[in-house]
mmJSON file of the N, C-alpha and C atoms, coordinates in Angstrom:
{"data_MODEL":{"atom_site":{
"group_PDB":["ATOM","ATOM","ATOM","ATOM","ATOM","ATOM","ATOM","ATOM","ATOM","ATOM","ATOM","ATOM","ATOM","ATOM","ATOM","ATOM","ATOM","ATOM","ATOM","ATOM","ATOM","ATOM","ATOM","ATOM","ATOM","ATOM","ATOM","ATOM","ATOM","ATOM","ATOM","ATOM","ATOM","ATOM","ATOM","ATOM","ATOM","ATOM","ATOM","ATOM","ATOM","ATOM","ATOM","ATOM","ATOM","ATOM","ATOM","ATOM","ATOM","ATOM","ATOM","ATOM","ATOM","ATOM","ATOM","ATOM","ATOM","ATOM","ATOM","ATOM","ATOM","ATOM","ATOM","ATOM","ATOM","ATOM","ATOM","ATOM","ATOM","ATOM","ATOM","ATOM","ATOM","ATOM","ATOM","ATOM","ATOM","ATOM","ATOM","ATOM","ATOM","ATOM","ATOM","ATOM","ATOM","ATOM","ATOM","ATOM","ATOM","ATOM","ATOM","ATOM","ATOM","ATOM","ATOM","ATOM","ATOM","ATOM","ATOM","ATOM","ATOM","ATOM","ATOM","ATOM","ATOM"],
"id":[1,2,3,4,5,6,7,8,9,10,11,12,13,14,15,16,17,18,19,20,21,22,23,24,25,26,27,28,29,30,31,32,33,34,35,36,37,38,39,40,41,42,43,44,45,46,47,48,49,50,51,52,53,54,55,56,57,58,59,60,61,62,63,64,65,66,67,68,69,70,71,72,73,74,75,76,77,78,79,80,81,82,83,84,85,86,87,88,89,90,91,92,93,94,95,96,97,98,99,100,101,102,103,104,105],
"type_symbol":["N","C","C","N","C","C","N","C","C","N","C","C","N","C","C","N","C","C","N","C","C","N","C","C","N","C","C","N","C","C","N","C","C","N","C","C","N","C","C","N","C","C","N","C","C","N","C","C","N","C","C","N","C","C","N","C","C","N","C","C","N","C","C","N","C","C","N","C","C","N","C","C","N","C","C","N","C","C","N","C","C","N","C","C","N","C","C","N","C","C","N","C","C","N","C","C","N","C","C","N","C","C","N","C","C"],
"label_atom_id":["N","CA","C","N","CA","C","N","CA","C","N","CA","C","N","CA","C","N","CA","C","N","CA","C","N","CA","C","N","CA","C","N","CA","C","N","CA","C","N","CA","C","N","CA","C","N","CA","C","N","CA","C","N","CA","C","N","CA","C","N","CA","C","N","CA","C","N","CA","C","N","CA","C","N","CA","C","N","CA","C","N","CA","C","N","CA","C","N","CA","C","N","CA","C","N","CA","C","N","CA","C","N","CA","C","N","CA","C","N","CA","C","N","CA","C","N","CA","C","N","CA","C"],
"label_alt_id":[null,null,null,null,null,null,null,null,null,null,null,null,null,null,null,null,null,null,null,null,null,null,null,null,null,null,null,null,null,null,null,null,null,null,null,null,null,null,null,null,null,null,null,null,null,null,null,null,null,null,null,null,null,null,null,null,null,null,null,null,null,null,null,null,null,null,null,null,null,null,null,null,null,null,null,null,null,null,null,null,null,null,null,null,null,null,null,null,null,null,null,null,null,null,null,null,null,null,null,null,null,null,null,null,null],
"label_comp_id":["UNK","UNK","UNK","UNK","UNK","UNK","UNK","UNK","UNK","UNK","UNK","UNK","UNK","UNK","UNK","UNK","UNK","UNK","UNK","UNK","UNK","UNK","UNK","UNK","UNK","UNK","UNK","UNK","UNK","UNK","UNK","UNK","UNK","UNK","UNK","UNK","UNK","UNK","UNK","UNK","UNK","UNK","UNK","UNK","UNK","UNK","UNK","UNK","UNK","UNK","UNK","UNK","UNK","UNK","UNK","UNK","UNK","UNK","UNK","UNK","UNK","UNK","UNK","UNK","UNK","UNK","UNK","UNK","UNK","UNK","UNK","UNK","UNK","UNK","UNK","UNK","UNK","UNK","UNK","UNK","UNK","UNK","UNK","UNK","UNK","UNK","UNK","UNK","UNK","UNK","UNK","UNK","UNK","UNK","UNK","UNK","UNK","UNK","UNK","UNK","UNK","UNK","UNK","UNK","UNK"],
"label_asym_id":["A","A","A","A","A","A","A","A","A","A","A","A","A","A","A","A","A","A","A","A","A","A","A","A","A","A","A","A","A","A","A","A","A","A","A","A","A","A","A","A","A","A","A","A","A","A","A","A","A","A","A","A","A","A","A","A","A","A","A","A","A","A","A","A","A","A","A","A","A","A","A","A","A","A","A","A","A","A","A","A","A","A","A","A","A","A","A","A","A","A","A","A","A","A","A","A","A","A","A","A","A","A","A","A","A"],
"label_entity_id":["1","1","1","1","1","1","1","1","1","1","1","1","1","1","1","1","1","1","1","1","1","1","1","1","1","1","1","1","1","1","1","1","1","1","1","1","1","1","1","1","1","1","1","1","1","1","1","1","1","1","1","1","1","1","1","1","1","1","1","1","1","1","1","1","1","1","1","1","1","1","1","1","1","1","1","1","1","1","1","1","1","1","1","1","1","1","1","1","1","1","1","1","1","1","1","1","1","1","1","1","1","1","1","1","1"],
"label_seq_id":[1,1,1,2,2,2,3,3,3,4,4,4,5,5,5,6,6,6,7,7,7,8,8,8,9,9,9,10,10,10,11,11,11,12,12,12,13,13,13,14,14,14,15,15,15,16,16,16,17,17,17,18,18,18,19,19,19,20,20,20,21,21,21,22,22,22,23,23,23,24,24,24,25,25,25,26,26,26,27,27,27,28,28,28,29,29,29,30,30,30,31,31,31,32,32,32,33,33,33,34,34,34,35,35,35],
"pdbx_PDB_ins_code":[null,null,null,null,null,null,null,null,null,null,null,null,null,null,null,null,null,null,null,null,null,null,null,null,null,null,null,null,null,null,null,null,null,null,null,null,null,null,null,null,null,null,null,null,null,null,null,null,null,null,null,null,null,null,null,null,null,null,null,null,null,null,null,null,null,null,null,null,null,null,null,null,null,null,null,null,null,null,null,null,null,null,null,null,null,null,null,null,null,null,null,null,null,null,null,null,null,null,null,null,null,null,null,null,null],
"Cartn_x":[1.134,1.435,0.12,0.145,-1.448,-0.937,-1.941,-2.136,-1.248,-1.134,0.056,1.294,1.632,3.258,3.274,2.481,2.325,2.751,1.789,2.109,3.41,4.089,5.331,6.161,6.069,6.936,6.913,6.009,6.302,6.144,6.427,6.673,8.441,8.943,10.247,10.815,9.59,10.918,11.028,9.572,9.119,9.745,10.394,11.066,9.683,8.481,7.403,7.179,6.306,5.822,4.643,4.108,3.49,2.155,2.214,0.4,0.514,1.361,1.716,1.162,1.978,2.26,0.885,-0.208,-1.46,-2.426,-2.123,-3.185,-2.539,-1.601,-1.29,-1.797,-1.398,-2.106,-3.194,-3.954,-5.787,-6.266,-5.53,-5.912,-5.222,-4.36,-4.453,-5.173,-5.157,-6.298,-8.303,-8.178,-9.653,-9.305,-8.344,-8.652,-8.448,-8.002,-7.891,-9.526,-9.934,-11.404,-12.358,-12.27,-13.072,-13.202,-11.672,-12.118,-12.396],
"Cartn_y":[-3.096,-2.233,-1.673,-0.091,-0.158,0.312,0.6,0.834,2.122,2.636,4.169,3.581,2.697,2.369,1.505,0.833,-0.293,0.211,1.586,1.585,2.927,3.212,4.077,3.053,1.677,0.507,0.385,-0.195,-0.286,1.053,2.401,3.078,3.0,2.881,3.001,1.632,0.502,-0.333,-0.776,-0.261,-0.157,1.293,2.255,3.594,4.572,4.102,4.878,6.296,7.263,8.485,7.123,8.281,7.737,7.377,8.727,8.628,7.409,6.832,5.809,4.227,4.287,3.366,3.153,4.196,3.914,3.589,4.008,3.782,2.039,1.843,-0.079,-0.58,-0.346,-0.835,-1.218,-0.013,-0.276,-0.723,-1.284,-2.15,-3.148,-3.465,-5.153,-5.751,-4.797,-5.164,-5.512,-4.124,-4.245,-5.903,-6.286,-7.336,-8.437,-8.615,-9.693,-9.819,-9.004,-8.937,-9.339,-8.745,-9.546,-10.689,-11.39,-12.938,-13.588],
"Cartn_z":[13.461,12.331,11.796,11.727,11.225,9.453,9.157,7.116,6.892,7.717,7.589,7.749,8.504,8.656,7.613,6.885,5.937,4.643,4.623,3.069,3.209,4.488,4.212,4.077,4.753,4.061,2.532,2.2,0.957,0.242,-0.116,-0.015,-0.112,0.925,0.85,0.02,0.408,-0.386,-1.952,-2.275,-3.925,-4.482,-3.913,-4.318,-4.548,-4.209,-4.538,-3.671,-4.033,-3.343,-1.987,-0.99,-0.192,-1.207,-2.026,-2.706,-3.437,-4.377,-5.292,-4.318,-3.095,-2.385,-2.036,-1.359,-1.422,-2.169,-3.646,-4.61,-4.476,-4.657,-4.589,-3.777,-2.307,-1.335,-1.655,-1.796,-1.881,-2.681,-3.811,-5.14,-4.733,-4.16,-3.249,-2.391,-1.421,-0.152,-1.319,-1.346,-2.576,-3.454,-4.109,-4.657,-3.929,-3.069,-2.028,-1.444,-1.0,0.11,-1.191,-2.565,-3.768,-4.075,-3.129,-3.607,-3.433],
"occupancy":[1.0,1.0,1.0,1.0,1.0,1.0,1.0,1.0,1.0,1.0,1.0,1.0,1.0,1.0,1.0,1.0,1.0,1.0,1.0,1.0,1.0,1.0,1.0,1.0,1.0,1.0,1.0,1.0,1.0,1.0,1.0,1.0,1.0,1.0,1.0,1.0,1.0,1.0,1.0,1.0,1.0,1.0,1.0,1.0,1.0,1.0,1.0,1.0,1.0,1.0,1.0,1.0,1.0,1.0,1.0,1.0,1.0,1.0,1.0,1.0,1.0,1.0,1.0,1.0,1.0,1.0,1.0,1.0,1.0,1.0,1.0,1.0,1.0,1.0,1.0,1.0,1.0,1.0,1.0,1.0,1.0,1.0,1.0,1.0,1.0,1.0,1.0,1.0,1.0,1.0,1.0,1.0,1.0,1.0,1.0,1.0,1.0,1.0,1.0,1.0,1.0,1.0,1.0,1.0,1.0],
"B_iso_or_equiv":[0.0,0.0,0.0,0.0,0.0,0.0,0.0,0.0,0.0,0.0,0.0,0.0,0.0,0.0,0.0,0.0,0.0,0.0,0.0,0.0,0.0,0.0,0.0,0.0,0.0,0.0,0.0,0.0,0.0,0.0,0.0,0.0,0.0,0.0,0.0,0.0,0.0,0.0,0.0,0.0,0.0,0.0,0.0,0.0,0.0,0.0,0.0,0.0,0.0,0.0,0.0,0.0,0.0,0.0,0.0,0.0,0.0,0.0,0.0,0.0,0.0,0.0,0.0,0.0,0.0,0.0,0.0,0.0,0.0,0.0,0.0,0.0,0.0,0.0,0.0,0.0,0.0,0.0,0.0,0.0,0.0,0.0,0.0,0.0,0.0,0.0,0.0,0.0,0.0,0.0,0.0,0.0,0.0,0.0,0.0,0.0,0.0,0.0,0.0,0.0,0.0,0.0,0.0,0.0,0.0],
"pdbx_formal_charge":[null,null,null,null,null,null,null,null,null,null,null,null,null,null,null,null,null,null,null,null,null,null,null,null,null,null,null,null,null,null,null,null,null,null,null,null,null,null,null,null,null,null,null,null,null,null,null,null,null,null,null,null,null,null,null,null,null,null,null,null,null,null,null,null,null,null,null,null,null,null,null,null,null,null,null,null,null,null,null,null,null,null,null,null,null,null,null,null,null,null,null,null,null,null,null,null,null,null,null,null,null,null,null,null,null],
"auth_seq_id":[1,1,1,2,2,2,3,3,3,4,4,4,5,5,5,6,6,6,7,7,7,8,8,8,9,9,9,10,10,10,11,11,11,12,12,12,13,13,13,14,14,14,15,15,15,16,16,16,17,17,17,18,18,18,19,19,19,20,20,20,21,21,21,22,22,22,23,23,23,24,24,24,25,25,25,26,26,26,27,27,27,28,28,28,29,29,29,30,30,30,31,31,31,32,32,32,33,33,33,34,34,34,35,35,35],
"auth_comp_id":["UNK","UNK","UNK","UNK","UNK","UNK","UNK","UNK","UNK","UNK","UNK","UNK","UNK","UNK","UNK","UNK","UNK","UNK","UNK","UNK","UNK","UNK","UNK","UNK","UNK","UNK","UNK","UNK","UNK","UNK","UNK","UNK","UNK","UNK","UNK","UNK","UNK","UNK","UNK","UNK","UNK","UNK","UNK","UNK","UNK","UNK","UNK","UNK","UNK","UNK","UNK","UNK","UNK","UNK","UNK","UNK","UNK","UNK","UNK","UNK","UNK","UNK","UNK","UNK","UNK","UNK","UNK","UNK","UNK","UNK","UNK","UNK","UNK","UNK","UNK","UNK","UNK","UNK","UNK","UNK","UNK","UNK","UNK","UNK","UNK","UNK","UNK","UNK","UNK","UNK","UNK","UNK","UNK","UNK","UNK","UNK","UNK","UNK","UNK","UNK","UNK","UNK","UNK","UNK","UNK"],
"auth_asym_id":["A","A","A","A","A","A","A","A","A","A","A","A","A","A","A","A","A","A","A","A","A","A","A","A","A","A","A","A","A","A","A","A","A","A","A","A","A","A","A","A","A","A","A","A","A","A","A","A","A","A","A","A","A","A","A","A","A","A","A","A","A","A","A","A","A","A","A","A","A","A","A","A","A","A","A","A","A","A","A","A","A","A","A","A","A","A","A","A","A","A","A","A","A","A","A","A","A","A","A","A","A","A","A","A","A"],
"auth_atom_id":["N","CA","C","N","CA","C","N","CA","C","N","CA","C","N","CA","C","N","CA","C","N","CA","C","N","CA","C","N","CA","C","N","CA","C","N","CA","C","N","CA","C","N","CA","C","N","CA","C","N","CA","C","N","CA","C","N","CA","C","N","CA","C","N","CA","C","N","CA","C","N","CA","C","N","CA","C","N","CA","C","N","CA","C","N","CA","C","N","CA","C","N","CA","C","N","CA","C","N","CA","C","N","CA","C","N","CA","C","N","CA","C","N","CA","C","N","CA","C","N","CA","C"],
"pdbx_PDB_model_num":[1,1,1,1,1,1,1,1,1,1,1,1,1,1,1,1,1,1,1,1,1,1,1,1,1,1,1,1,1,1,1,1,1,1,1,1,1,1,1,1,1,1,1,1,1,1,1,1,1,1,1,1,1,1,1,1,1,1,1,1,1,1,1,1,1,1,1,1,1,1,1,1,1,1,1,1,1,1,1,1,1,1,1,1,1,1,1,1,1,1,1,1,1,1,1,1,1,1,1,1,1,1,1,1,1]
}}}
């Protein structure tokens, strides 16, 4: 699965736009690798 099919998943399953779904993504991943 790469980061494009990832965040059209969640994407579809949070009801979000793709852009929404990415700004989350990357403020999870970003706070995960911070810790």
């Amino acid at each position: 699965m790469t980061k494009a099919d990832f965040i059209s998943l969640v994407a579809q399953t949070a009801g979000l736009t793709k852009k929404d779904a990415t700004t989350a993504t990357d403020a999870v991943i970003s706070t995960i690798t911070d810790v």
